[in-house]
C-alpha positions as a LaTeX table, in Angstrom:
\begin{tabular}{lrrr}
\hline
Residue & $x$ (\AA) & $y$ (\AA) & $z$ (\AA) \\
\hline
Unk1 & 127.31 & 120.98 & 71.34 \\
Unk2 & 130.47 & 119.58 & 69.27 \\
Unk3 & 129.50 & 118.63 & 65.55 \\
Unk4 & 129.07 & 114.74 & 65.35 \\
Unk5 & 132.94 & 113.47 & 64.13 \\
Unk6 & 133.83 & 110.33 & 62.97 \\
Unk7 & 137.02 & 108.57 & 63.98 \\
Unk8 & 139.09 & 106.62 & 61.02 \\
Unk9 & 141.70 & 104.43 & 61.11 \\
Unk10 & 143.80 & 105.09 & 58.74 \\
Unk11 & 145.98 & 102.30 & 58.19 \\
Unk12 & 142.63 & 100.75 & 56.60 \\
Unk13 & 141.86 & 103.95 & 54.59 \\
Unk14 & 142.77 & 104.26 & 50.75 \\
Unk15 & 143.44 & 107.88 & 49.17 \\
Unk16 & 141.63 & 108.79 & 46.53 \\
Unk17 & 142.56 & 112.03 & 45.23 \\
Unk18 & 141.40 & 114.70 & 43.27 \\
Unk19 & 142.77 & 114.75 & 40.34 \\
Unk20 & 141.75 & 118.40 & 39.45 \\
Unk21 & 142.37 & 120.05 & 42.91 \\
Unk22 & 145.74 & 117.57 & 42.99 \\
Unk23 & 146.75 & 119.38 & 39.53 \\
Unk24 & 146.19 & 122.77 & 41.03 \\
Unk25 & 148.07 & 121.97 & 44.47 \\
Unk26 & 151.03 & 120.75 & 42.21 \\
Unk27 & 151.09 & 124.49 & 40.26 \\
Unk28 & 151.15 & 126.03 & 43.81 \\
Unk29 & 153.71 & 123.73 & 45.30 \\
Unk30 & 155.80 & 123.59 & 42.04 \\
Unk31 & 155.56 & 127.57 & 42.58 \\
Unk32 & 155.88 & 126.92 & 46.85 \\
Unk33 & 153.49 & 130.14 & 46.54 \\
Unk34 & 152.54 & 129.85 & 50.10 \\
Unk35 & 156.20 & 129.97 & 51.20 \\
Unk36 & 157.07 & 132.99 & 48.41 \\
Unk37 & 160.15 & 131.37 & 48.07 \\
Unk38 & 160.29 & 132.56 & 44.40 \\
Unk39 & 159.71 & 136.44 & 45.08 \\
Unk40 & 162.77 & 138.85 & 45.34 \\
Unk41 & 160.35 & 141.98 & 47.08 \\
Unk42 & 162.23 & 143.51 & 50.12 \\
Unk43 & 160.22 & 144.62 & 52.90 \\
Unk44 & 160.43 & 146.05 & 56.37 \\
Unk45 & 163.04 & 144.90 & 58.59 \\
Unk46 & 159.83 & 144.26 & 61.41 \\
Unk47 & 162.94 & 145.29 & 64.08 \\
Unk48 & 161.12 & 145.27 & 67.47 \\
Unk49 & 163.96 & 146.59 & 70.51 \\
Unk50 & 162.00 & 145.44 & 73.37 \\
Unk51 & 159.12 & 143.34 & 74.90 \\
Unk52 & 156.08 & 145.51 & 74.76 \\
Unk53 & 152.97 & 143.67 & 75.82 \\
Unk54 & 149.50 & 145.07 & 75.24 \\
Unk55 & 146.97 & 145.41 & 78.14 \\
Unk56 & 143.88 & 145.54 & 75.89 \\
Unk57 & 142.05 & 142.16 & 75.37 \\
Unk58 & 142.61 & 142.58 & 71.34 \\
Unk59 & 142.02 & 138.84 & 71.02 \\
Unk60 & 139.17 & 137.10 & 68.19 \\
Unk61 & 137.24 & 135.97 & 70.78 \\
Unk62 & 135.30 & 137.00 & 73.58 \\
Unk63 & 137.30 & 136.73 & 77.10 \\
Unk64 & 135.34 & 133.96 & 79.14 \\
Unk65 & 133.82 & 134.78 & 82.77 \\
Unk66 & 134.65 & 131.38 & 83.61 \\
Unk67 & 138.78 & 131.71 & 83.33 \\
Unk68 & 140.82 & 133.92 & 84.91 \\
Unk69 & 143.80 & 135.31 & 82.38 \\
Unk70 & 146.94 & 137.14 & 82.88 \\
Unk71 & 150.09 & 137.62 & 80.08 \\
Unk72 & 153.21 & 136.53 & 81.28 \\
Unk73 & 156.72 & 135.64 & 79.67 \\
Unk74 & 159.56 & 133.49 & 79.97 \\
Unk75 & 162.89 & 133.10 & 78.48 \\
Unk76 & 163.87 & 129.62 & 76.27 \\
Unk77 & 167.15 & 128.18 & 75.80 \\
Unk78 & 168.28 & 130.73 & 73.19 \\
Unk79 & 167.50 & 133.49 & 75.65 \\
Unk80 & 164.49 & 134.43 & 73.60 \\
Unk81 & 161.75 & 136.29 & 75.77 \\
Unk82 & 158.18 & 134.68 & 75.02 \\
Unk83 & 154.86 & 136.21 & 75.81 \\
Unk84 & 152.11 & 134.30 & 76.90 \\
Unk85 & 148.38 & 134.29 & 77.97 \\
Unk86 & 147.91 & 132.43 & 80.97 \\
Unk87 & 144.45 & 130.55 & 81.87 \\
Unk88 & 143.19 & 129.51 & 84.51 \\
Unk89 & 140.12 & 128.42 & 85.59 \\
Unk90 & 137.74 & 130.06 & 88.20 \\
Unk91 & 136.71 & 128.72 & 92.18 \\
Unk92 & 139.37 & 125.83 & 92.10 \\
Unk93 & 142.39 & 124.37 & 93.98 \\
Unk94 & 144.77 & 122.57 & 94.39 \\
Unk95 & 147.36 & 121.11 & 91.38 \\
Unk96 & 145.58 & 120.90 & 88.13 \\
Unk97 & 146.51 & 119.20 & 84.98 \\
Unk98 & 148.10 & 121.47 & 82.31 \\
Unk99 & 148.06 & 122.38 & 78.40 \\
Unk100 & 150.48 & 124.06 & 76.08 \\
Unk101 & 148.95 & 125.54 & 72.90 \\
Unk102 & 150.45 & 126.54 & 70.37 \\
Unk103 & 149.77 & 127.59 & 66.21 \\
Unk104 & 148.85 & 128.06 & 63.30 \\
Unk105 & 152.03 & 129.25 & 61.52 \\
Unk106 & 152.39 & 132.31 & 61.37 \\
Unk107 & 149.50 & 133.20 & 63.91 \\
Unk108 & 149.16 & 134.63 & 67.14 \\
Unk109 & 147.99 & 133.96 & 70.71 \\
Unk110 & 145.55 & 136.17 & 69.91 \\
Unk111 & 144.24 & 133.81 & 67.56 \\
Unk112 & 143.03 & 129.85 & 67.10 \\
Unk113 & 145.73 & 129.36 & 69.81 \\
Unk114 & 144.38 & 131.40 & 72.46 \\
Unk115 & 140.69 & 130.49 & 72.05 \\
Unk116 & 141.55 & 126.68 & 72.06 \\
Unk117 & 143.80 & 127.35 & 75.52 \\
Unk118 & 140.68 & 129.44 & 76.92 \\
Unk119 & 137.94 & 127.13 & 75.97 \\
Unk120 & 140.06 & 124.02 & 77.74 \\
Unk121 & 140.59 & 125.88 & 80.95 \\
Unk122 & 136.84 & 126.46 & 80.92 \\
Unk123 & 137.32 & 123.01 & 80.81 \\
Unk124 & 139.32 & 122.83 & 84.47 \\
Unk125 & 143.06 & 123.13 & 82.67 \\
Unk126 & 145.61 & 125.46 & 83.74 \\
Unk127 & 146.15 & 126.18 & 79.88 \\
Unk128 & 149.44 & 128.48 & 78.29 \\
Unk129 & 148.96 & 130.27 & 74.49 \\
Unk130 & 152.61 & 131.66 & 73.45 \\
Unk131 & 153.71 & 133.62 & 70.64 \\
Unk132 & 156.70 & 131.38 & 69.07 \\
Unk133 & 160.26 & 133.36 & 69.01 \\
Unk134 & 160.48 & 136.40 & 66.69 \\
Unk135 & 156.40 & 136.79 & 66.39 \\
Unk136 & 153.46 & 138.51 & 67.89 \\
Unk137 & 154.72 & 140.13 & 71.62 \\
Unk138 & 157.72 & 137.66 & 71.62 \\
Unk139 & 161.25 & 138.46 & 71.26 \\
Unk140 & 163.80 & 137.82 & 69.05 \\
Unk141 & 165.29 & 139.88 & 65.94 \\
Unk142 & 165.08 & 139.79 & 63.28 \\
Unk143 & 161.33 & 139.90 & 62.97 \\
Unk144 & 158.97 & 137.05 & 61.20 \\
Unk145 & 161.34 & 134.64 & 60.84 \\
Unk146 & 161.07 & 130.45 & 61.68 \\
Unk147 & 163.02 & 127.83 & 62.66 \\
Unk148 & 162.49 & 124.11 & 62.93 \\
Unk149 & 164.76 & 124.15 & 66.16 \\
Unk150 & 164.11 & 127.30 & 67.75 \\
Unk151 & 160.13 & 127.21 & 67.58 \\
Unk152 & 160.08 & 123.05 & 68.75 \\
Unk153 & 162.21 & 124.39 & 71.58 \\
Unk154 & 159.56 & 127.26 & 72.40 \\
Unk155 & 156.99 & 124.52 & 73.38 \\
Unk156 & 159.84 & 122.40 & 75.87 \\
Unk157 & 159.82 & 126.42 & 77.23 \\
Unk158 & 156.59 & 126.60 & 77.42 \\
Unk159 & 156.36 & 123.33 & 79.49 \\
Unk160 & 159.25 & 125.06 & 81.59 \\
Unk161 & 157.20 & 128.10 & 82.48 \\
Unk162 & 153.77 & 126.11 & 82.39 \\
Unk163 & 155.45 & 123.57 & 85.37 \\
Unk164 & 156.41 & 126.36 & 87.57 \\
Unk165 & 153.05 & 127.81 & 88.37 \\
Unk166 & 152.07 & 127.32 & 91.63 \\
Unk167 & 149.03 & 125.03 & 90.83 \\
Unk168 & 150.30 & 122.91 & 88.08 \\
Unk169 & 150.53 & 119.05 & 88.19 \\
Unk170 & 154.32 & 118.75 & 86.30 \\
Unk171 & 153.29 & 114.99 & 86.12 \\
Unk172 & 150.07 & 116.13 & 84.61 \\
Unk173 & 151.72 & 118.24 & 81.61 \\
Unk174 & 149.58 & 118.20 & 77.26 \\
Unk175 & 150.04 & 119.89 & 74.57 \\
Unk176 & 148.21 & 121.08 & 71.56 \\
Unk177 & 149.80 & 121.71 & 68.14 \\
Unk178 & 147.75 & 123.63 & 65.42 \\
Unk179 & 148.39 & 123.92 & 61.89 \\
Unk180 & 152.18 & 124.51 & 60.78 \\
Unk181 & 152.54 & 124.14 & 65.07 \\
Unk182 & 151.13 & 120.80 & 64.88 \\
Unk183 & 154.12 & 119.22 & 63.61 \\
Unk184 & 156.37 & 121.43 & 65.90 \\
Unk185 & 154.21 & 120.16 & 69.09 \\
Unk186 & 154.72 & 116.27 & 67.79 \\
Unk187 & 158.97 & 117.34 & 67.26 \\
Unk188 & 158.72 & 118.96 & 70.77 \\
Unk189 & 156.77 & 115.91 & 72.35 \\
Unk190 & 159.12 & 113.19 & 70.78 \\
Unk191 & 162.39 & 114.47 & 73.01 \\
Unk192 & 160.59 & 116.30 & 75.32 \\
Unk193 & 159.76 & 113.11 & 78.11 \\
Unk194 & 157.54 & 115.49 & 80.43 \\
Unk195 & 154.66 & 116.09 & 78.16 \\
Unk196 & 151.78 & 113.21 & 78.98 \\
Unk197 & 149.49 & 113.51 & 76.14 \\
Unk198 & 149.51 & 115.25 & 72.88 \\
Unk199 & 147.13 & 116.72 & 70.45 \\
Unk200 & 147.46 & 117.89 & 66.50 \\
Unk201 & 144.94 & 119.89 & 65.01 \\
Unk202 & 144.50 & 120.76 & 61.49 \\
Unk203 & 148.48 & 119.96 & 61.29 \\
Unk204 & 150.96 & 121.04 & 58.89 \\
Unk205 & 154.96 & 119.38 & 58.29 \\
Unk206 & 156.12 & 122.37 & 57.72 \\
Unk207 & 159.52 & 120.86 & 56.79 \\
Unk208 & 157.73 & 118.95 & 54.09 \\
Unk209 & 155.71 & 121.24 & 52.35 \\
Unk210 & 158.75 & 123.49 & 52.40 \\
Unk211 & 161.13 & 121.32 & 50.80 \\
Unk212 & 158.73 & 119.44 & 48.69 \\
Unk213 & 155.96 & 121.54 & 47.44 \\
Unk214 & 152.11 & 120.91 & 48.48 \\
Unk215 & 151.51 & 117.34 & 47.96 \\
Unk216 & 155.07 & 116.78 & 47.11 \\
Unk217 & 154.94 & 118.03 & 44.04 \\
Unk218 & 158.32 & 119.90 & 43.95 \\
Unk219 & 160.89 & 118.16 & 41.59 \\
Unk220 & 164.54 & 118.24 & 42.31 \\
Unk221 & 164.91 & 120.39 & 39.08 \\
Unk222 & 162.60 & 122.93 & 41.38 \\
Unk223 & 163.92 & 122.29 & 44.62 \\
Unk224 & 167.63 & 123.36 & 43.42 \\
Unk225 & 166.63 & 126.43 & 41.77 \\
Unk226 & 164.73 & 127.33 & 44.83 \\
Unk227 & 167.64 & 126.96 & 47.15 \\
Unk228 & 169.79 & 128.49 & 44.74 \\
Unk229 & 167.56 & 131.73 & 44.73 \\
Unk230 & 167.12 & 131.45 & 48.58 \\
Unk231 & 171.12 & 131.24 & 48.31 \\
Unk232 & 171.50 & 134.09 & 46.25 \\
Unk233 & 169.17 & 135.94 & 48.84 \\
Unk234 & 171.52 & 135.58 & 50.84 \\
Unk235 & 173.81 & 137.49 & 49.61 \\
Unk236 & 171.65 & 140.52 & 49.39 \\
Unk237 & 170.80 & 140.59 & 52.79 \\
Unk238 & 174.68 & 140.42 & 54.48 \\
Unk239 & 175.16 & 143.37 & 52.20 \\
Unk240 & 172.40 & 145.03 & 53.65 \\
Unk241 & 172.60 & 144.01 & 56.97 \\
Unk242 & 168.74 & 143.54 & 56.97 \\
Unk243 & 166.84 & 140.41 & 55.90 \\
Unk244 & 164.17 & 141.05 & 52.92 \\
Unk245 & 160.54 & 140.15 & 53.12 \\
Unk246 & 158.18 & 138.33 & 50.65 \\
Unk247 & 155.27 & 140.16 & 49.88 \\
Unk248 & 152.02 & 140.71 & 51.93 \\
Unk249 & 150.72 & 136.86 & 53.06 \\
Unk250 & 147.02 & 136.38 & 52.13 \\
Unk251 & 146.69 & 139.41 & 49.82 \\
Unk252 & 143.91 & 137.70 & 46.84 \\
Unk253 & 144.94 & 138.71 & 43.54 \\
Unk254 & 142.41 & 136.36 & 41.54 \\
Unk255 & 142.69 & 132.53 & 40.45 \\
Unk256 & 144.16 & 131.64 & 43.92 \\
Unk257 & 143.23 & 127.44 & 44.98 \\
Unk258 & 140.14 & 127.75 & 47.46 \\
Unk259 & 142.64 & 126.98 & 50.93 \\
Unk260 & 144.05 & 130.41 & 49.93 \\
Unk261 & 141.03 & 131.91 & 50.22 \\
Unk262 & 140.49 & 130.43 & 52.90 \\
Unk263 & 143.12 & 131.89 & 54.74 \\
Unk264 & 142.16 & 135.20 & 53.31 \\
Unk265 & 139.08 & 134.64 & 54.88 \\
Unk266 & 140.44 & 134.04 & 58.08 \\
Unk267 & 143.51 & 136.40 & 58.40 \\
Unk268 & 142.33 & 138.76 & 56.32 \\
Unk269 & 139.10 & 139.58 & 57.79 \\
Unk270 & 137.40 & 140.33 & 60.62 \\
Unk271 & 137.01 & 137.03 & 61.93 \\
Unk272 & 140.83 & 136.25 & 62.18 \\
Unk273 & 142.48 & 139.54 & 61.81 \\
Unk274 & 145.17 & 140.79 & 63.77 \\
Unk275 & 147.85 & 143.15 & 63.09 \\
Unk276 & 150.93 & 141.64 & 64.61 \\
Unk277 & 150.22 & 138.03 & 62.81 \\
Unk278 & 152.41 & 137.30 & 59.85 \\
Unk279 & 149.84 & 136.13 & 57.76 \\
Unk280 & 147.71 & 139.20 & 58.46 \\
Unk281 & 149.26 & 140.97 & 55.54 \\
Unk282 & 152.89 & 140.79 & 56.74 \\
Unk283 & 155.34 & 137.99 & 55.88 \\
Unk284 & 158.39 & 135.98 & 56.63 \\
Unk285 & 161.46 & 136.73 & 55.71 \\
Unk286 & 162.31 & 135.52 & 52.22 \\
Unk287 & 165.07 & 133.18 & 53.63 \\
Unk288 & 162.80 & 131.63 & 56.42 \\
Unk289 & 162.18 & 128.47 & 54.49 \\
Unk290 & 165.74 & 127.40 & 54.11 \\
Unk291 & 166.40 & 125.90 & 57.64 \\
Unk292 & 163.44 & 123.80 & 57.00 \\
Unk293 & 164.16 & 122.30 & 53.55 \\
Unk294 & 167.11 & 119.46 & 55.30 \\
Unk295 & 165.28 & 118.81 & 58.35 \\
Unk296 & 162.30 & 116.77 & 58.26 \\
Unk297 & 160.49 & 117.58 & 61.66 \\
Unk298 & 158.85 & 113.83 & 62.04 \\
Unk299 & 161.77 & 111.86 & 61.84 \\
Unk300 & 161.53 & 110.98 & 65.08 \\
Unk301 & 157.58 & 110.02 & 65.61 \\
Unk302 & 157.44 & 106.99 & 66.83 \\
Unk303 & 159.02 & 108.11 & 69.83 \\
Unk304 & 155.93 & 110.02 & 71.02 \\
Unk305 & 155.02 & 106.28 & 72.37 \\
Unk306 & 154.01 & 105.07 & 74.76 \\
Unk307 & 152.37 & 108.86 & 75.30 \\
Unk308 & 149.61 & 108.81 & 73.24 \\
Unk309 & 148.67 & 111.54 & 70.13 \\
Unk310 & 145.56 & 112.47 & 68.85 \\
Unk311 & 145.30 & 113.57 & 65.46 \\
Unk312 & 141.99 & 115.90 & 64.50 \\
Unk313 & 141.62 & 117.10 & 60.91 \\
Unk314 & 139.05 & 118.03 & 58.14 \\
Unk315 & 137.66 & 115.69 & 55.98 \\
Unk316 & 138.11 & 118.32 & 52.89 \\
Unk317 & 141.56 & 119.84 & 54.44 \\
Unk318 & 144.09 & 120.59 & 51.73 \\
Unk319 & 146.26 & 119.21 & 54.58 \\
Unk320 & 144.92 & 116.19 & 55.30 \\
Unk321 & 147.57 & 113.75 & 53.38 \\
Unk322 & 150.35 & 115.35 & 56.24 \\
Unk323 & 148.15 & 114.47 & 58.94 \\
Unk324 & 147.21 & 110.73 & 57.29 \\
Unk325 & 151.29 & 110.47 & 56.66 \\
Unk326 & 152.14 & 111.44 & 60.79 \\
Unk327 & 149.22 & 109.14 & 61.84 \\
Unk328 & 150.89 & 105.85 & 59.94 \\
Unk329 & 154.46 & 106.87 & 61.28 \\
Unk330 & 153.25 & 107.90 & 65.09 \\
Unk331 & 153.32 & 104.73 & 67.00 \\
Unk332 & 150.59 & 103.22 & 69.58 \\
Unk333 & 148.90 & 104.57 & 71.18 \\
Unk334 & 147.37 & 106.90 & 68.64 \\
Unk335 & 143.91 & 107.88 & 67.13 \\
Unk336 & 142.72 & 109.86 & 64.63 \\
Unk337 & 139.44 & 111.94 & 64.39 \\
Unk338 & 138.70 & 113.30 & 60.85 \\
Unk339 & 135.55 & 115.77 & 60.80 \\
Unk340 & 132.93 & 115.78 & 58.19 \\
Unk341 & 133.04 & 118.15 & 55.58 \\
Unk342 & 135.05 & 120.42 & 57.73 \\
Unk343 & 138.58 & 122.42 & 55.66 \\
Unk344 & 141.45 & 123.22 & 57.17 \\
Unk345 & 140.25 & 126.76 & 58.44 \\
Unk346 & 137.16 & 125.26 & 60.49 \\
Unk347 & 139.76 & 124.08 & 62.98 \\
Unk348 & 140.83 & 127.43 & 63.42 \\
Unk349 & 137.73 & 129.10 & 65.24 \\
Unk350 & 134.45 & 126.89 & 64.74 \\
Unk351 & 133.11 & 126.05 & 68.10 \\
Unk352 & 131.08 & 124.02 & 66.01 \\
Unk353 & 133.48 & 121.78 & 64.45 \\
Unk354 & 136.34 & 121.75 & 66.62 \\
Unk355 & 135.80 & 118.67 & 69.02 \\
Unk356 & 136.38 & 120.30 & 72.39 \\
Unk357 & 134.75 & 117.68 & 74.14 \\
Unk358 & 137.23 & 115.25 & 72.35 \\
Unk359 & 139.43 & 117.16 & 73.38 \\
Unk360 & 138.53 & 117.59 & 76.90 \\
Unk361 & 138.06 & 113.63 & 77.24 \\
Unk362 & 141.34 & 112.74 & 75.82 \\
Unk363 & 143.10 & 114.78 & 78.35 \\
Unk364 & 141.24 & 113.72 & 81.04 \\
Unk365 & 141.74 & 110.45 & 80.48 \\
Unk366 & 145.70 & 110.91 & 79.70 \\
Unk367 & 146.89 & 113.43 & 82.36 \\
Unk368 & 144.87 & 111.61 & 84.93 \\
\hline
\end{tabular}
C-alpha cells in the first residue's frame, strides 16, 4: 500500500528555509563537496575495452515472478553501446504502453532505476533501465565521466531501442527521471516529441548545483577559481593521457550534512551497494563537472507542454528547492506530489514512500 502523499501546488507555496541546515548547504556548495571539484587526487583510469554484461541477477532487489527480464543494448548517436534491463510483463499481448527509466547520478540499473522499471511492468509496462554512457555495463571511455548532452541523448536512445520491440505502442512511449537523471529525462523530453508523459523523481539540475553550489550558494569569486582549477586539471591530464579521479564518493569522514549520510547509507551499504556505481566508492573524473557549469539543462521546460510532467519529491529533500524551481518553469499540464516527511534517499528504494500507484495512474491515464 503506497504511503498517503499530498499533492501541492506550488505556485501558492512560500519557502521557508532553514536557516541552520541553509548555512551548512552553503559551506558544502561554497566547497561543491559533492562534485570534488576542489580535490587534485588522481585515480584509476576505470578503462573498460569492451561490453561485458553480467548474467547474475546482482541487482538490490528481488527479481519479480510477475516480469519477465532480459539485458540487452543499443548504440546512441555517439556510437556509444548501452546496456539495458528489459521488462516485461507476464501472460500478455499485444502492443503495450512503454517506460524509460533512468537515474540517480551516478547509479546503476542495478539500482533505484531498475526496481522502479520492474515494479511498473508489474504494473502491465514494457519498461527499459539503462546504464547512461561511460557507467555501469555501458560503453564509452574514458570511464565515470558525464555530460549534459551525451547522457540527455542516452534517454532519446533509449526511446529508440524501447520503440523497436516487437510489442511496444511507439505512440504510447514515458519516461522516468530520478535524481541527477531527473533533470536529464525533462532535457530529453523537451526536444524529444515521441515521449507522451513524463515523470521526475527525487530530481536533481545537475547543471545548477554544478555551477552554482547547493542552494546557489557559489559566488562568482568561487565559481572562477573552480573553473580555473578544473582548467588547470586540464592540463595534467593531456600530459598524462589519462583523466584523474576525485576521491572515493560517499566515503564518511565525520561532520558531513545529514543528505551525505544519506547517500552513505544508501551506496555505501548493503541496501544500495554495488560495485560498478560511481558513488559506490568510485568517482567521476575530476573534470566531469565542467561541461555542465555553461549549460543550464532546463532552459528549455516549458516545451515539455502540452505532454504533461509529474514532479514527486520529499517533503525534507535537500533537493526539493530544484524540483519547486522546474515545477514553476514546466508549463501546463503539470503536477506536483511532495511526500510527507520523506528525504531525498526514500525515493530511491522505499516501496513505502515511493507512489507507484501514482505512478501507475499517471501513465495510464497519459499513454492511453
Amino acid at each position: 500500500m503506497d504511503k498517503p502523499t499530498k499533492t501541492t501546488n506550488i505556485t501558492t507555496q512560500q519557502d521557508v528555509p532553514d536557516e541552520g541546515r541553509r548555512n551548512l548547504m552553503k559551506l558544502t556548495g561554497a566547497g561543491m563537496v559533492a562534485l570534488g571539484v576542489a580535490s587534485l587526487t588522481s585515480g584509476n583510469a576505470f578503462a573498460q575495452s569492451s561490453i561485458k554484461l553480467s548474467n547474475e541477477w546482482d541487482k538490490k532487489f528481488a527479481k519479480s515472478d510477475k516480469v519477465d527480464h532480459k539485458k540487452i543494448t543499443f548504440k546512441n548517436r555517439y556510437d556509444i553501446t548501452l546496456a539495458a534491463d528489459l521488462y516485461q510483463p507476464k501472460n500478455t499481448s499485444g502492443k503495450l504502453p512503454a517506460i524509460v527509466v533512468g537515474g540517480p547520478f551516478g547509479a546503476v540499473k542495478e539500482q533505484s532505476s531498475g526496481l522502479y522499471a520492474q515494479t511498473m511492468a508489474e504494473r502491465g509496462f514494457v519498461t527499459l533501465a539503462f546504464d547512461p554512457s561511460y557507467t555501469g555495463e555501458s560503453g564509452g571511455t574514458p570511464r565515470n565521466i558525464a555530460s549534459p548532452d551525451i547522457n540527455t541523448e542516452d534517454f532519446s536512445a533509449a526511446v529508440d531501442c524501447i520503440g523497436l520491440q516487437s510489442n511496444v505502442d511507439r505512440e504510447r512511449i514515458g519516461m522516468i527521471g530520478i535524481c541527477g537523471w531527473g533533470g536529464m529525462a525533462l532535457n530529453a523530453v523537451a526536444v524529444d516529441k515521441r515521449v507522451k508523459a513524463v515523470v521526475a523523481s527525487t530530481m536533481y539540475d545537475m547543471t545548477r548545483v554544478m555551477s552554482k553550489g547547493y542552494n546557489d550558494s557559489v559566488t562568482l569569486e568561487q565559481r572562477t577559481q573552480g573553473l580555473q582549477q578544473l582548467n588547470q586539471q586540464r592540463w595534467q591530464d593531456a600530459g598524462k593521457e589519462a583523466p584523474a579521479y576525485q576521491p572515493p564518493y560517499n566515503v564518511l569522514k565525520g561532520g558531513e550534512p545529514q543528505f551525505m549520510v544519506d547517500y552513505h547509507d544508501y551506496y555505501m551499504t548493503p541496501r544500495g551497494y554495488h560495485p560498478r556505481a560511481v558513488n559506490s566508492g568510485n568517482a567521476w573524473s575530476q573534470t566531469t563537472p565542467l561541461s555542465f557549469m555553461n549549460m543550464p539543462l532546463l532552459t528549455y521546460i516549458a516545451e515539455i507542454s502540452p505532454r504533461p510532467v509529474l514532479f514527486i519529491h520529499g517533503e525534507n529533500a535537500h533537493s526539493l528547492y530544484m524540483g519547486k524551481t522546474a515545477y514553476e518553469n514546466a508549463a501546463e499540464p503539470k503536477e506536483m506530489m511532495v511526500i510527507p516527511g520523506a528525504s531525498h534517499i526514500d525515493l530511491y528504494d522505499r516501496m513505502d514512500v515511493i507512489p507507484f500507484d501514482k505512478l501507475t495512474s499517471f501513465f495510464k491515464q497519459h499513454l492511453a
